[in-house]
Structures are given as structure tokens and as C-alpha cells.
C-alpha positions as CSV (number, residue, x, y, z in Angstrom):
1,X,39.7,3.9,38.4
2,X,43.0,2.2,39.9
3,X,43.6,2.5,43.5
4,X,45.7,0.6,45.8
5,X,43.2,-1.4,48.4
6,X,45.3,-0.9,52.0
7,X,44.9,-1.9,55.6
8,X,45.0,0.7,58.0
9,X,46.9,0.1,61.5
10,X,47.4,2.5,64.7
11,X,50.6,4.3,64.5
12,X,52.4,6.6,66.2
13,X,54.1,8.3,63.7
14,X,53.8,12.1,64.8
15,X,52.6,14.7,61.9
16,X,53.0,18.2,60.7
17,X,55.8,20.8,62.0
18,X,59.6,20.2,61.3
19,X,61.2,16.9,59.8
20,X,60.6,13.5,62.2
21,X,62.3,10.0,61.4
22,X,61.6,8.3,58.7
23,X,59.5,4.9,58.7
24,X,61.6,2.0,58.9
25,X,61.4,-1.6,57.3
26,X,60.3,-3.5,54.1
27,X,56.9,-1.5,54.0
28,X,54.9,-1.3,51.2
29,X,51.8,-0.1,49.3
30,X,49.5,-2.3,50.9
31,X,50.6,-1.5,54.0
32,X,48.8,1.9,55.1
33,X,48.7,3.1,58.6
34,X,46.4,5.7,60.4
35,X,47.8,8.1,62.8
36,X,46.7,10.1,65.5
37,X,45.6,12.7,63.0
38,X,42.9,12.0,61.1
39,X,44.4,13.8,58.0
40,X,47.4,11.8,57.7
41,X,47.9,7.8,56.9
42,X,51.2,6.2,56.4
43,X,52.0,5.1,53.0
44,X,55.6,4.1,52.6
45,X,57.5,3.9,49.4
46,X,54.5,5.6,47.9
47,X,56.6,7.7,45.6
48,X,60.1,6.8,43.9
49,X,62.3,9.6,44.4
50,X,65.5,9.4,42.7
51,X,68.4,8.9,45.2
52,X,70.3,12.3,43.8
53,X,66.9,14.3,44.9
54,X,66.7,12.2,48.1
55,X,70.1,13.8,49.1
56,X,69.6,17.0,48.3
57,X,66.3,16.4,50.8
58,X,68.2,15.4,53.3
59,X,70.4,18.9,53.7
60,X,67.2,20.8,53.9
61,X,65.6,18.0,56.2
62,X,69.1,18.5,58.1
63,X,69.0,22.5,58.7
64,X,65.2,21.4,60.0
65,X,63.3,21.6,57.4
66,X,60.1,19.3,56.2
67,X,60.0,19.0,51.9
68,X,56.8,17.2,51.2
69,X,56.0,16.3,48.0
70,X,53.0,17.9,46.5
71,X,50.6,17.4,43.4
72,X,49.7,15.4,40.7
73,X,52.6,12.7,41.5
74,X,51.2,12.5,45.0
75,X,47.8,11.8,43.2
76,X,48.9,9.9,40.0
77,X,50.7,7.5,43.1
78,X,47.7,7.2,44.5
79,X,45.5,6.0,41.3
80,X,48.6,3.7,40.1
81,X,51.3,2.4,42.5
82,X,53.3,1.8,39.2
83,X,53.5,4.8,37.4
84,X,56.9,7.0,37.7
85,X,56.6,10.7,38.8
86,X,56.7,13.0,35.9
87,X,56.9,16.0,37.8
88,X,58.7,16.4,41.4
89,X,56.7,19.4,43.6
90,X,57.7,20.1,46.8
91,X,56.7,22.6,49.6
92,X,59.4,23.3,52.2
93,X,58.0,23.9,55.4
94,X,60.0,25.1,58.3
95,X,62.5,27.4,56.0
96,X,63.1,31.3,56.1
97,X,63.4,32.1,52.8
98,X,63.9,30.8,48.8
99,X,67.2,32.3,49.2
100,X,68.3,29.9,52.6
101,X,66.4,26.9,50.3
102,X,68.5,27.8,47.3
103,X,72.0,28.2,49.2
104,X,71.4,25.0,50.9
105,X,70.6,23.3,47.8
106,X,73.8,24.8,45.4
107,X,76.2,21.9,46.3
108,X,73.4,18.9,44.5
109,X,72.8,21.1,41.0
110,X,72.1,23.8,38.8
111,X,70.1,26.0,40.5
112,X,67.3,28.4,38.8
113,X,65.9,31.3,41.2
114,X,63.8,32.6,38.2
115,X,60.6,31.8,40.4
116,X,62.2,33.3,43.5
117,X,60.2,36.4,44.0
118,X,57.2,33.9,44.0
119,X,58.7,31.3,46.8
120,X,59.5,28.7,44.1
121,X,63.3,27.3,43.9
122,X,64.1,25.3,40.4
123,X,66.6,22.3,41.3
124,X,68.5,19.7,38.6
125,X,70.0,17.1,40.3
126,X,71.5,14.6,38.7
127,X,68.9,15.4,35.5
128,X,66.6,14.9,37.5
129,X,64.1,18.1,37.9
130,X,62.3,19.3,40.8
131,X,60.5,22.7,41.8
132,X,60.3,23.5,45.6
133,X,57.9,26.3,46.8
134,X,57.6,27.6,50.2
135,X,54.3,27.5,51.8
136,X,52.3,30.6,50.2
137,X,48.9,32.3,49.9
138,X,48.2,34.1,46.5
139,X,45.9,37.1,46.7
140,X,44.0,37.9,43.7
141,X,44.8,41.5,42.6
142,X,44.3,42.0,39.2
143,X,43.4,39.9,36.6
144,X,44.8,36.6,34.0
145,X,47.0,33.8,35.8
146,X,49.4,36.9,36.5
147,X,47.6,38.7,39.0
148,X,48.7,37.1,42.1
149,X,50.3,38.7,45.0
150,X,52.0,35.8,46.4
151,X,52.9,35.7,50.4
152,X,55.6,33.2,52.0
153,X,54.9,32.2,55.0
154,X,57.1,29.1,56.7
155,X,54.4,29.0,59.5
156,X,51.1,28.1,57.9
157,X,49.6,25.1,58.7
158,X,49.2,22.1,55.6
159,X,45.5,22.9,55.8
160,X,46.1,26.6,55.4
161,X,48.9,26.4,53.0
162,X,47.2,23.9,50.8
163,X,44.1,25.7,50.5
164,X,45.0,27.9,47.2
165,X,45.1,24.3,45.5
166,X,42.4,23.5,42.7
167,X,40.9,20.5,43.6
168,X,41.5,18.2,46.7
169,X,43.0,15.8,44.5
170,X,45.6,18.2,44.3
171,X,46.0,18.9,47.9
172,X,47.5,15.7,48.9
173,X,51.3,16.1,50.2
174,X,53.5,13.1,51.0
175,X,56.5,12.8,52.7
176,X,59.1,10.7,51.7
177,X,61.1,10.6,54.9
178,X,58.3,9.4,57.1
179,X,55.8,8.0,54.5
180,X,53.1,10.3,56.0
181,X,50.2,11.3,53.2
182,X,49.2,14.0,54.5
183,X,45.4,14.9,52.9
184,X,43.9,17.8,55.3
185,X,40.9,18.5,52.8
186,X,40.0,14.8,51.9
187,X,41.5,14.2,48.8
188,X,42.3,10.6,48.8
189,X,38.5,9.7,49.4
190,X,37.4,11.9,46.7
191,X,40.2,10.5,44.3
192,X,38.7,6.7,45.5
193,X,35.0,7.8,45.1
194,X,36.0,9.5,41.8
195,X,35.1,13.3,42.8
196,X,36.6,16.3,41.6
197,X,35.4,19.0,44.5
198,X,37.2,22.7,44.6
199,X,39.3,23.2,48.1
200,X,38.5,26.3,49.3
201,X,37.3,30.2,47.9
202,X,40.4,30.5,46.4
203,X,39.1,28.5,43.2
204,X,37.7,31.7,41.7
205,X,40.7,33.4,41.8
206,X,41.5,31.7,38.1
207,X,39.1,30.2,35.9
208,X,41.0,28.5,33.9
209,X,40.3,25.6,37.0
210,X,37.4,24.9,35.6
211,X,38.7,23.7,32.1
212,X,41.2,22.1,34.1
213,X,38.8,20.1,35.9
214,X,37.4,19.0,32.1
215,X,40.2,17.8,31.6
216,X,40.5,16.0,34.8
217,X,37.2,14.5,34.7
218,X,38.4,13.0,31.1
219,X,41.6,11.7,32.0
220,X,40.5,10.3,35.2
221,X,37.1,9.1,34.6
222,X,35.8,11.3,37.3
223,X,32.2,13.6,38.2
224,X,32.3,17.0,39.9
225,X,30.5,17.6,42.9
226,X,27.0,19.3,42.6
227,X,29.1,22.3,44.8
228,X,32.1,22.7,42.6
229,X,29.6,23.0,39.2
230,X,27.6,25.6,40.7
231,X,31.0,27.6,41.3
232,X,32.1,26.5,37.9
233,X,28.8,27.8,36.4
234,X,29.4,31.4,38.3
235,X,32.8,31.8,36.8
236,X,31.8,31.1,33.1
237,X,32.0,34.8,32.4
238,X,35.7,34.8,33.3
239,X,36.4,33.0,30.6
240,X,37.3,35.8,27.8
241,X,40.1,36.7,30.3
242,X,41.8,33.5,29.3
243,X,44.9,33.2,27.1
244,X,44.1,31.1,24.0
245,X,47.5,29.4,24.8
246,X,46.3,28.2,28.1
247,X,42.7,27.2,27.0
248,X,44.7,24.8,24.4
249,X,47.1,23.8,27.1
250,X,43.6,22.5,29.3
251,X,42.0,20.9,26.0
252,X,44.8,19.3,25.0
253,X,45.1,16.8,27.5
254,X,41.4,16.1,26.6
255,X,42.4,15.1,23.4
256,X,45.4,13.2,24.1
257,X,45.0,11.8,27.5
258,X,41.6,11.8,28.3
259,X,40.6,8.0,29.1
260,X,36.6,9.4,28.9
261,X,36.4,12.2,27.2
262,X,32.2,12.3,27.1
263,X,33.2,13.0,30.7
264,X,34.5,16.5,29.2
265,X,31.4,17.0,27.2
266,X,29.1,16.4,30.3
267,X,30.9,19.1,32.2
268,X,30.8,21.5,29.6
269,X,27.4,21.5,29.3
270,X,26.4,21.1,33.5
271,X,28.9,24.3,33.7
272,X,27.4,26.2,31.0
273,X,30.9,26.6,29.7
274,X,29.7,24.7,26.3
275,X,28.6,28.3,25.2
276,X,32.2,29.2,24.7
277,X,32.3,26.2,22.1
278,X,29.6,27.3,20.6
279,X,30.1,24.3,17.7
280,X,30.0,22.0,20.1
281,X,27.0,23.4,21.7
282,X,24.9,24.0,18.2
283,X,25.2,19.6,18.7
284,X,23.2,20.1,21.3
285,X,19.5,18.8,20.6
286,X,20.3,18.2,17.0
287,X,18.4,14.7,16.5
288,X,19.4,11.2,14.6
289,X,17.7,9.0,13.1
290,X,17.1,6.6,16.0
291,X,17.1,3.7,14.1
292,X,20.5,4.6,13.1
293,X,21.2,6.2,16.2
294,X,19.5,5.3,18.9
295,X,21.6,7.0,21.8
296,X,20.1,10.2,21.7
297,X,21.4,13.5,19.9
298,X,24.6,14.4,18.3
299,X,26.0,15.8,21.1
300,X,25.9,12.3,22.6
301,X,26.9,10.7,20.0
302,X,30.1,12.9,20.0
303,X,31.0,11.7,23.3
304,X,30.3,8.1,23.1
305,X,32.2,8.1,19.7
306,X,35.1,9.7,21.4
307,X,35.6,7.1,23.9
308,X,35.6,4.9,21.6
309,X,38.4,6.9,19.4
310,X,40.5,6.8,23.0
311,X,40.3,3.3,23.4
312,X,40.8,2.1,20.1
313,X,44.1,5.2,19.9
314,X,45.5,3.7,22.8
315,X,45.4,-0.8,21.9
316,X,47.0,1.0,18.6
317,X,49.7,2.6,20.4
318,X,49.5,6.0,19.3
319,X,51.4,8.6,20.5
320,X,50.2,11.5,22.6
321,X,50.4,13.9,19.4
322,X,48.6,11.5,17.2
323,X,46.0,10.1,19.6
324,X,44.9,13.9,20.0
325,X,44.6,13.9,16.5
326,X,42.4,11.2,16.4
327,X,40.3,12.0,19.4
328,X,39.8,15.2,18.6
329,X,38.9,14.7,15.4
330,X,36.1,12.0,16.4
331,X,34.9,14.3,19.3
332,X,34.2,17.1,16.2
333,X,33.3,14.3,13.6
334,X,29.7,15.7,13.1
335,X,29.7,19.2,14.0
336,X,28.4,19.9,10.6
337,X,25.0,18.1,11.5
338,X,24.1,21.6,13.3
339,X,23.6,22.6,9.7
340,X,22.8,20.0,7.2
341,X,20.2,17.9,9.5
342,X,16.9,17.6,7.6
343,X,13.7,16.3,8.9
344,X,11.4,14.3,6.1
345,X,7.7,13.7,5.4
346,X,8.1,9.7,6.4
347,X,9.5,10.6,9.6
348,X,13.4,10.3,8.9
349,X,16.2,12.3,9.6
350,X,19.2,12.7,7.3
351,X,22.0,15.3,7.3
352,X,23.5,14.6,3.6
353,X,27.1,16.5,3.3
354,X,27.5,17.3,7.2
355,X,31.7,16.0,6.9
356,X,32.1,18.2,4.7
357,X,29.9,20.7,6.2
358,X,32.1,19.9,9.7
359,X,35.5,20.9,8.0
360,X,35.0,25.2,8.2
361,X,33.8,24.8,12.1
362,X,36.2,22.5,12.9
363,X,38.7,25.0,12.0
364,X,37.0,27.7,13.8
365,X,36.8,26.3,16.8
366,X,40.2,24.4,17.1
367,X,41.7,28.5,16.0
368,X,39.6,29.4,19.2
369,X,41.0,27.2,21.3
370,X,44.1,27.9,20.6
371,X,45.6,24.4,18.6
372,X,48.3,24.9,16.2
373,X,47.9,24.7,12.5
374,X,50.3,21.6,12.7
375,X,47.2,19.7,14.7
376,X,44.2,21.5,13.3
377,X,44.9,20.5,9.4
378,X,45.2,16.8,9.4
379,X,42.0,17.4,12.6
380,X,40.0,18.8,9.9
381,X,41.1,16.5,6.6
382,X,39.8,13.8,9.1
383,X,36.4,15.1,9.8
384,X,36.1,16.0,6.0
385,X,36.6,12.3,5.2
386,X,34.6,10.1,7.5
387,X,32.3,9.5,5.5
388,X,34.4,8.7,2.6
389,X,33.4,5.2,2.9
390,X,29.7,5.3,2.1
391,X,28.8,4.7,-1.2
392,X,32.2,3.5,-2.6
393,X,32.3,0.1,-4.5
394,X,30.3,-2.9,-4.7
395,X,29.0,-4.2,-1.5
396,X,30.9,-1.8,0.3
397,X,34.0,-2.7,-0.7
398,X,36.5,0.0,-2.4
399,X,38.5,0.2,-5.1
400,X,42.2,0.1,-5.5
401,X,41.7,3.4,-6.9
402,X,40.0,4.7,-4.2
403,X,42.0,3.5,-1.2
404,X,44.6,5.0,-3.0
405,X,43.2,8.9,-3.3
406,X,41.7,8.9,0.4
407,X,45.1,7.8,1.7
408,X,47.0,10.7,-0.7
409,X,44.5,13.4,0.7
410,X,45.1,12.7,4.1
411,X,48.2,12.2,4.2
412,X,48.7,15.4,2.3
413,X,47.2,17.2,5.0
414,X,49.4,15.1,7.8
415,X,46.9,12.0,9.0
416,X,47.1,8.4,7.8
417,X,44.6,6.0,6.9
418,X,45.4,4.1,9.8
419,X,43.8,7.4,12.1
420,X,41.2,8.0,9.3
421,X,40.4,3.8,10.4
422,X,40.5,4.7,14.0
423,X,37.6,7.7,13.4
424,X,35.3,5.5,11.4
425,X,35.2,2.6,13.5
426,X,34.8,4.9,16.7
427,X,31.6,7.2,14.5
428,X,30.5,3.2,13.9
429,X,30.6,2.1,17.6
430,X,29.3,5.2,19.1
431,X,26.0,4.6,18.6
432,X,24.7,2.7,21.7
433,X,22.3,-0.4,20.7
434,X,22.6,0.7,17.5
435,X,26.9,0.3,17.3
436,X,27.9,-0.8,13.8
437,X,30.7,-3.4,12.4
438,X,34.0,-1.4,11.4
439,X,33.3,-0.1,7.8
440,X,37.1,1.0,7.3
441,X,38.5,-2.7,7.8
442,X,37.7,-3.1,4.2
443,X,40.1,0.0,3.1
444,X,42.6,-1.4,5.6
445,X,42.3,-5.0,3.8
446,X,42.9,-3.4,0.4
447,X,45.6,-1.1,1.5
448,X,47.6,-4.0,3.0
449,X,46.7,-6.2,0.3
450,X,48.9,-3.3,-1.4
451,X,51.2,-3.3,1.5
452,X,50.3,0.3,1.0
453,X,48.7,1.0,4.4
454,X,51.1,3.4,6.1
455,X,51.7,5.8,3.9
456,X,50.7,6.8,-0.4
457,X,53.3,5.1,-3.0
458,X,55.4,7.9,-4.6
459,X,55.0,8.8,-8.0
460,X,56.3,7.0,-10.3
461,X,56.4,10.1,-13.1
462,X,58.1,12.5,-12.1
463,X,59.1,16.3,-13.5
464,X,62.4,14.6,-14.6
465,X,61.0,12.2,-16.8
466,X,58.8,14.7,-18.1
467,X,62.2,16.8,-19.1
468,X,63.6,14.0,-19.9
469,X,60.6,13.2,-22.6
470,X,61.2,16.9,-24.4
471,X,58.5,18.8,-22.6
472,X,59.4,22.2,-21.8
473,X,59.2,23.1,-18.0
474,X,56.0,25.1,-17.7
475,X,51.8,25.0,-16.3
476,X,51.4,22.3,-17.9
477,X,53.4,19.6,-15.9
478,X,51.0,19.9,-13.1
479,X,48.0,18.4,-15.7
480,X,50.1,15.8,-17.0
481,X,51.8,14.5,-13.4
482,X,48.2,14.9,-11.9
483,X,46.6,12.7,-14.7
484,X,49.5,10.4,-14.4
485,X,49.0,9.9,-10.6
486,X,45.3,8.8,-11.1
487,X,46.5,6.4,-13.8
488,X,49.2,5.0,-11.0
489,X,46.0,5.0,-8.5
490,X,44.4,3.3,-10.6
491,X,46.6,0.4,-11.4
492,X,47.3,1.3,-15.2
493,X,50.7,1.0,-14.0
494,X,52.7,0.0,-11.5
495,X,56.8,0.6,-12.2
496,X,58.6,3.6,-13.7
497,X,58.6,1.7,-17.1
498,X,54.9,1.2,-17.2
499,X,55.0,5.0,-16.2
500,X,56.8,6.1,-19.5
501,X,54.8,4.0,-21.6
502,X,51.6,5.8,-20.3
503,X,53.2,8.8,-20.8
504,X,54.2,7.7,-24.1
505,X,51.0,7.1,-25.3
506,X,49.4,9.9,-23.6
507,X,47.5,12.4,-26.2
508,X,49.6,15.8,-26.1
């Protein structure tokens, strides 16, 4: 985990209540001061805020208000100096109403007062986007993530205001115009020790939190505390009140941001939440051979395997989209050994057929979750094929041929054979003291040998020629252009004359 070491220096910098001064000089990130208040440290230039949004701060800071900015760019700031803000959230303490926010705020940008009614004010300045809330508490009244009764109130305290947050790595509020990081429930120190702990009661009141801190845990390479799963294990029957769309939304940064996503797994299973996965949780206890796989069950295996996929995803450059693909698919990889393990006389275990086995309950549970056909299909083609290269060639070692079909089925179903690469080597690596040499670097020889590695060759035959030869449109082009792209796989041609011949010379 990356955090920026600092030196902490009595200050005098006053904090909380209405907008003070801001901190002058060349500070930086190493510089970090303590104040008076033990909940508040002075980090300047913490965040970059765009000069445009800076303005439009200093008319609310002017009618004497305090924005501070709030969130996961307070915390993302925290774990990497470097990284830019994605998201700008600021609560402005210190104002009447949205409405007084809003009216100040007209002359920067476009202003949206869709979230009004709920004390949130949408601002673009400039392009730049920002959301400011007043300071709130939501009481739970009914149920789903709509079932809020939300309160304004410009006189809570941070501590009181912050309390309907998640997790105190969420808590943390900055403010720009004096550098303060303001942290009432201890974030910062959890965020450094690599703890995700729930702020207050208030954590019940949704349960998708917990699936959000999976997804924490794997994209931060971060444990709960033992507090936070016991809360997290009371609210697993909450869970069917969950919109599949949101369940995705949680899962989905698993898959393609999650730096550890055995973290994921882990919490699943402490939780008790794995039973809502219940693919995932049939890997539990499922044995491997351990002289094949000595790390323990396939559950394990799963999540060793899909750090693997992450890290190898990420030195290929994938993007987002396409690293979930490949994570997800190596985190599901051998969901079908639930089903095809055996156990032998001698002692061994085998589970003959499980990728294709895995394909149906990938499916399942990727509908469950909520991912789109667009991401389950090629998810599913690559858990089908991961064993494709056992068995193929001598000494391992494939055929033109056969490079050729695996890299037309997957990338009929919207995967490459770079990802199907990707997913082997991870399945090989994940095995602990057992971790294998990359079986796919073979294919990936051949196919470049080819310089055939990102994507099939087109046919060479087409319906056109076959017209164009006297056949009569009809069934039976499908046999013949099917038969003539295995000969094409297979090297008996290679140019649209050599094509014609073979069709030339085909029987009728």
C-alpha cells in the first residue's frame, strides 16, 4: 500500500466552523502538521483542484461558508500523492440551504438541482464536475438504497455529519483553503495500517456496504476489522433486497480494479456472504491433487490465480473492460471442479472435463450478479477453454491448426488469445510451491510466428466465390465455407487463389 511518509509540526492553524485562511508558502506532501485538534493534520496541496472549481469555492468561502472536500479523492490522495481526482465531493458547512449554494454558484456553470431535495448541488465548471452536499443525516425508513429520509443540517459537527459514511476511509475531508485533513473517526491510520472498519450504526442502514468493502479490500489490498465482519455477517440476510444492478456495480471493480482480489474471496467467506455465490462457495473444500496443487483447495487456488490474472492484466496494459474480463474469468476458472472432482483408489484426485463443466455456472452466476451479456460471453468462452492446451501436439507444442480454431472460437465469442494467454499462465502460477512455467507461450509463439496473434485471419472463401463458382445460394454454403475454413486453418492454403483451387477440387 502507497502512502506519503510526513513529519508532523505544531501549528496553529484553527479547525472546524466557518472558512479560516488558507496555509501559505511552497508546502508540500511531506510536509504534514498537527494541530491543536487531534483530528485534523495539515496537508497542503494534498489535492489538485482545478482553478475554475477553486473560484467557484471561493464565492461560497466568501458569503462564509467552509467546502471541504470529501471521499474517495480525499483517500485515493492519501494512498498516492500522484494520482488526479476522479470525482470532486464536497460538503458545505456553514450554508442555509442547496438553494443559497446553488444561487451563489450560477455565475461559474451549469447548474443541476436534480439532487436538491436530498442537500446535494451538481456544479460544471469549466468541464470540470463537482457534487456539493450539505451536511446531512439519513434516517432509514423503508427499505433498498431509496429509503432514506435525508435531514440538512448546516450545524452538525464533522464528527456528526460524517458519521452516515461507510468506512472511515471514507470519512476523511480536506480543505483546500487551509490544507486541514480533517479525519474525526481515524481514517488516515486505518488507510496506513490497511483497515477497512465501519464508522458508526449507520452501516446497517444499506448492505450493499458490505460488497462495497469486497471490493475495497481488493482494490486496496486491505483486511476488515474483526468488528466490521461481525456486522457484515448480521446483515447477510439483507442481501436479496439488493438491486442486481448495484450488486454488479460492487463486483465490478473487483474484476477490473482489484489489485488483490483473493482479498475479495477471503471476505466473502469470513462474512458469510459467499452463500449468495453459491458457485463460488460449492469451491469451497473441494480438494487438488497436492502434488499438483499444493496450496490448498480450489477455492484458494481461485484467489491466488486471480492475483495472478490482475498482475499479469495490468504489465499487459489492459483496459478496465478487458482486465475484468480476464480477472473474472480466472477468479471462475474452475468452478466446474465442484462437480467433476473424482477421488481414486491410488490416492489421486482428478476432475476430467471441469472447463467445460465451469461454462453453465459461470453463466449463472455472472446473470446473478448482474454482468451484461456483453462481459459474460467472452467470461465464459474463456473458462470453457483453459484447458485447451493440455493434450494438443507433440511435446506440448500446438499445431498451426490448432492455434488457429482456439483463437476463432474465442474471438467469436469476444476474447482474444492474448486474454485466453493471460488466464492460463495465471491457472499455472496459482498454485503456490507448486506454480508452473506458462503453457500458453507456445500458442503465443505459433500465433506470432503467423503474425496471427491479435485477431483470426479472414476467410479466404467466401459466399461470393461460391456464387461465383455456380453454386446456388442455399444450406449448403455453410458445409462447404465451414470445411473450407478448416482447410485455411490448416494451412492447405493460404491466398484466395489457393482457396479456389481447393474449392475446385473439392468433391460436390
Amino acid at each position: 500500500m502507497r502512502t506519503h511518509q510526513v513529519r508532523r509540526q505544531p501549528a496553529g492553524t484553527p479547525a472546524g466552523g466557518q472558512y479560516a485562511p488558507g496555509v501559505s508558502g511552497e508546502s508540500t506532501l511531506e510536509l504534514e502538521q498537527e494541530t491543536p485538534d487531534t483530528h485534523t493534520r495539515i496537508i497542503p496541496n494534498l489535492v489538485n483542484i482545478p482553478a475554475p472549481v477553486d473560484v467557484a469555492l471561493d464565492t461560497l468561502r466568501a458569503a462564509g461558508m467552509r467546502p471541504v472536500l470529501v471521499g474517495g479523492s480525499v483517500r485515493d490522495a492519501l494512498l498516492d500523492p500522484d494520482l488526479e481526482p476522479k470525482d470532486l465531493d464536497f460538503e458545505v458547512y456553514g450554508a442555509h440551504s442547496p438553494a443559497q449554494v446553488a444561487q451563489l454558484l450560477r455565475p461559474h456553470g451549469r447548474i443541476d438541482e436534480v439532487g436538491v431535495s436530498f442537500g446535494v448541488v451538481k456544479l460544471t465548471a469549466s468541464g470540470h464536475d463537482v457534487d456539493l452536499t450539505l451536511p446531512r443525516r439519513d434516517s432509514k425508513v423503508g427499505e433498498g438504497h431509496r429509503g432514506f429520509e435525508v435531514t440538512t443540517n448546516p450545524d452538525l459537527s464533522f464528527e456528526e455529519a460524517s458519521a452516515r459514511r461507510d468506512f472511515t476511509i471514507n470519512a476523511i475531508m480536506w480543505d483546500p483553503a487551509t490544507g486541514e485533513l480533517i479525519d474525526p473517526h481515524g481514517g488516515a491510520d486505518d488507510l496506513q495500517a490497511g483497515v477497512l472498519r465501519h464508522v458508526s450504526d449507520a452501516f446497517d442502514d444499506d448492505p450493499l456496504r458490505v460488497l462495497r468493502g469486497v471490493q475495497f479490500a481488493a482494490r486496496f489490498d486491505m483486511d476488515m476489522a474483526p468488528e466490521t465482519i461481525e456486522r457484515c455477517r448480521s446483515l447477510a440476510g439483507a442481501y436479496p433486497q439488493l438491486a442486481t444492478e448495484r450488486v454488479w456495480g460492487e463486483m465490478d471493480k473487483v474484476f477490473s480494479r482489484g489489485v488483490r482480489p483473493s482479498r475479495a474471496l477471503d471476505l466473502l467467506e469470513r462474512t458469510g456472504w459467499v452463500e449468495h455465490f453459491p458457485e463460488l462457495a460449492a469451491t469451497r473444500g473441494t480438494p487438488q491433487d497436492p502434488d499438483w496443487h499444493p496450496e490448498g483447495d480450489v477455492y484458494t487456488h481461485l484467489g491466488l490465480s486471480a492475483d495472478e490474472a490482475a498482475a499479469r492484466a495490468d504489465a499487459a496494459g489492459l483496459s478496465p473492460d478487458r482486465r475484468a474480463v480476464v480477472v473474472a474469468a480466472t477468479l471462475l476458472h474452475d468452478v466446474g471442479k465442484s462437480t467433476h472432482t473424482q477421488h481414486h483408489p491410488d490416492g489421486r484426485i482428478t476432475s476430467h472435463g471441469h472447463a467445460g463443466a465451469g461454462e453453465q455456472p459461470t453463466r449463472e452466476l455472472l446473470a446473478r450478479m448482474g454482468a451484461p451479456k456483453a462481459f459474460t460471453t467472452p467470461v465464459t468462452a474463456l473458462v470453457r477453454e483453459h484447458m485447451n492446451h493440455q493434450g494438443v501436439g507433440e511435446n506440448g507444442r500446438p499445431s498451426v491448426g490448432a492455434v488457429r480454431r482456439l483463437q476463432r472460437r474465442l474471438d467469436a465469442a469476444g476474447s482474444s488469445l492474448t486474454e485466453w494467454s493471460i488466464v492460463v499462465a495465471a491457472d499455472s502460477a496459482g498454485r503456490g510451491s507448486a506454480a508452473k512455467d506458462d503453457p500458453s507461450q507456445v500458442w503465443l509463439e505459433v500465433a506470432d510466428r503467423l503474425g496471427e496473434r491479435e485477431a483470426p485471419r479472414p476467410r479466404l472463401l467466401t459466399g461470393k466465390h461460391l456464387i461465383d463458382a455456380g453454386m446456388e445460394p442455399g444450406p449448403s454454403f455453410r458445409d462447404v465455407l465451414t470445411d473450407a475454413e478448416r482447410a485455411q486453418d490448416d494451412g492447405e492454403f493460404d491466398d484466395e487463389a489457393g482457396a479456389l483451387a481447393w474449392l475446385a477440387r473439392r468433391p460436390a
